[in-house]
C-alpha positions in Angstrom: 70.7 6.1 20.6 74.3 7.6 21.3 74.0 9.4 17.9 70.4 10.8 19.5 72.7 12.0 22.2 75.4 13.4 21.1 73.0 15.3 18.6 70.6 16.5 21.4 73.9 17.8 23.8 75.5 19.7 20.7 72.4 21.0 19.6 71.8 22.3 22.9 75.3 23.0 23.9 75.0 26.2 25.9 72.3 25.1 28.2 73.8 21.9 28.9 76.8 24.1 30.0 74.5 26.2 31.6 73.1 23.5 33.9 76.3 21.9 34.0 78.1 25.4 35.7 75.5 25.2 37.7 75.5 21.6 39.5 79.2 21.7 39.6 79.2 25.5 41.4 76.4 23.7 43.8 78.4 20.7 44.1 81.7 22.1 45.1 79.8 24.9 47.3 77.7 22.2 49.6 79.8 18.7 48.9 82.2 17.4 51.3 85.3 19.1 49.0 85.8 22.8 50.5 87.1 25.2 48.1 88.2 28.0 50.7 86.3 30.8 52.0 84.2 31.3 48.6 80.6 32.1 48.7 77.8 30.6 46.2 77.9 33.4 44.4 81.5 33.1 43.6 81.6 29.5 42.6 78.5 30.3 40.8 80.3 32.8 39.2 83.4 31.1 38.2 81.9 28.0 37.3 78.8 30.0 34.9 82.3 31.7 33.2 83.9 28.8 32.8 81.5 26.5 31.6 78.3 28.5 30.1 80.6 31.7 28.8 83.6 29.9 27.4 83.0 26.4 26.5 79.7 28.0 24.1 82.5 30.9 22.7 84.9 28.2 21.5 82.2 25.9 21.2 80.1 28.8 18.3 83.7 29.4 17.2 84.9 26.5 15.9 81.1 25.9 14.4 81.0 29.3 12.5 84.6 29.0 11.5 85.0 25.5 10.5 81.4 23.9 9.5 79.7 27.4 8.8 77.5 25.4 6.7 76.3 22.9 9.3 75.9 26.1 11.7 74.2 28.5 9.4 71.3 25.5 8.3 70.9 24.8 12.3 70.3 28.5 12.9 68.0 29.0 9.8 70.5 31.3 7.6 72.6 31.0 4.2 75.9 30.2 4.7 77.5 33.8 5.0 81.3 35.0 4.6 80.1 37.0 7.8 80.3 33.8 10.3 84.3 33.9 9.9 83.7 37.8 11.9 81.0 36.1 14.4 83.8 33.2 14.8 86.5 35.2 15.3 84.0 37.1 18.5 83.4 34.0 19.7 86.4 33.2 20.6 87.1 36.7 22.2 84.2 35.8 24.2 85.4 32.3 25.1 88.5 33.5 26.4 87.6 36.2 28.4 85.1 33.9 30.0 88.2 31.4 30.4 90.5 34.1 32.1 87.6 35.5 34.4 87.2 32.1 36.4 90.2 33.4 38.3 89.6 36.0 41.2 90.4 39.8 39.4 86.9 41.6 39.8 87.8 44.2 37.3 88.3 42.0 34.7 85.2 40.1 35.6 83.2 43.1 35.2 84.6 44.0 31.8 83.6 40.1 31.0 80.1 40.4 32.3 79.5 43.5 30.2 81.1 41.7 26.9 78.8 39.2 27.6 75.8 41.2 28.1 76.7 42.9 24.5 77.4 39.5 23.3 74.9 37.4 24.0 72.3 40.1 24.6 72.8 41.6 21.2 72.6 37.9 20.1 69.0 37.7 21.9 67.9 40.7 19.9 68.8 39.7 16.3 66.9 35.9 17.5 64.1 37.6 18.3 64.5 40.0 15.5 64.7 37.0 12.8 61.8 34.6 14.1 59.2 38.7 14.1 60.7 39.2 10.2 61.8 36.1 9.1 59.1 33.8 10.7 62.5 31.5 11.6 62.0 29.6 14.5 64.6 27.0 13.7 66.1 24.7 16.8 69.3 26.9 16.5 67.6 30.5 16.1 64.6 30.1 18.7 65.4 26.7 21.0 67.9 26.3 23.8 70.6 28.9 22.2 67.8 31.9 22.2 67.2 30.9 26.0 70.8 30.9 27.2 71.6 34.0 25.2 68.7 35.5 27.8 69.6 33.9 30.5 73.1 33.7 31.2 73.9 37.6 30.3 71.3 38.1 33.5 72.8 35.4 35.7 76.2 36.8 35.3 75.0 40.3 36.0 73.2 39.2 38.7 76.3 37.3 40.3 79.1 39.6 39.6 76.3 42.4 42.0 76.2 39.7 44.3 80.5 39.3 43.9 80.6 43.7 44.3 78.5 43.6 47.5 80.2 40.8 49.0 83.7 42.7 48.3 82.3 46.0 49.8 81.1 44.1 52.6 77.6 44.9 52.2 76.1 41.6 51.8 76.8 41.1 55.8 76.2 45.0 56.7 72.7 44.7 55.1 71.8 41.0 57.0 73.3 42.6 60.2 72.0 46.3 60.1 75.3 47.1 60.9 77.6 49.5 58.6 80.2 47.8 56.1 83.8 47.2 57.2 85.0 50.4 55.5 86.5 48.7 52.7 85.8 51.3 49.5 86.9 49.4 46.6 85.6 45.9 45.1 88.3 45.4 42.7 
């Protein structure tokens, strides 16, 4: 049973991050622990960086540096002197995703837009292999292809919601009246 576990959470690693982010971002938003003047969207954000961007880059880096074998059979390839380059990105990724949990929103743009390239690229060549290659294996077309869709358009979505809220539009646009005259959101 605990071996089922631990099996089903690694295999599925970045949506269990993914759901995690978000239950913890809802939990400190609503529960009785305030966190200051941050909105949903920015503990959303913090906490989808943290936890779905980060903890899967060092997560897919240690996998493709360390047991490339392991990772390569669970995604469906040969084991491939190229992982060590896809490692070694991995990690760039995790620790951007690490550094952009703290308030700078120019560097959590430049994250957001690594991650798009990242994980969307990653989207592409999943849904490249299982048209050519007919591989739908657990690692190339499960949870992994769904979080490597969904979290590049949750973060996009939430670091919009982060710029308006900096520019003052999200009240401006529920009030009808103009924004505060603040002109930059970084």
């Amino acid at each position: 049973m605990v071996e089922l576990v631990i099996s089903s959470v690694l295999g599925n690693f970045s949506l269990v991050m993914l759901i995690a982010a978000i239950v913890v971002a809802v939990a400190l938003h609503y529960g009785g622990r305030k966190t200051g003047k941050r909105s949903l969207a920015e503990e959303l954000f913090r906490w989808v960086a943290l936890l779905a961007v980060s903890l899967p880059g060092l997560f897919t880096f240690v996998m493709h540096v360390f047991f490339a074998e392991t990772t390569a059979e669970h995604i469906g390839w040969q084991t491939s002197p190229f992982q060590f380059e896809v490692g070694m990105a991995d990690l760039a990724i995790g620790v951007l995703g690490v550094v952009a949990f703290y308030p700078s929103m120019g560097f959590r743009v430049a994250t957001v837009l690594a991650t798009v390239c990242w994980l969307g690229g990653d989207a592409v060549g999943h849904i490249r292999q299982m048209v050519i290659a007919h591989n739908f294996a657990p690692g190339n077309a499960g949870s992994w292809f769904w979080t490597d869709v969904l979290v590049p358009l949750l973060m996009v979505a939430l670091v919009g919601l982060l710029w308006r809220q900096r520019l003052g539009l999200g009240a401006a646009l529920a009030t009808g009246q103009p924004a505060s005259g603040k002109q930059s959101a970084f």
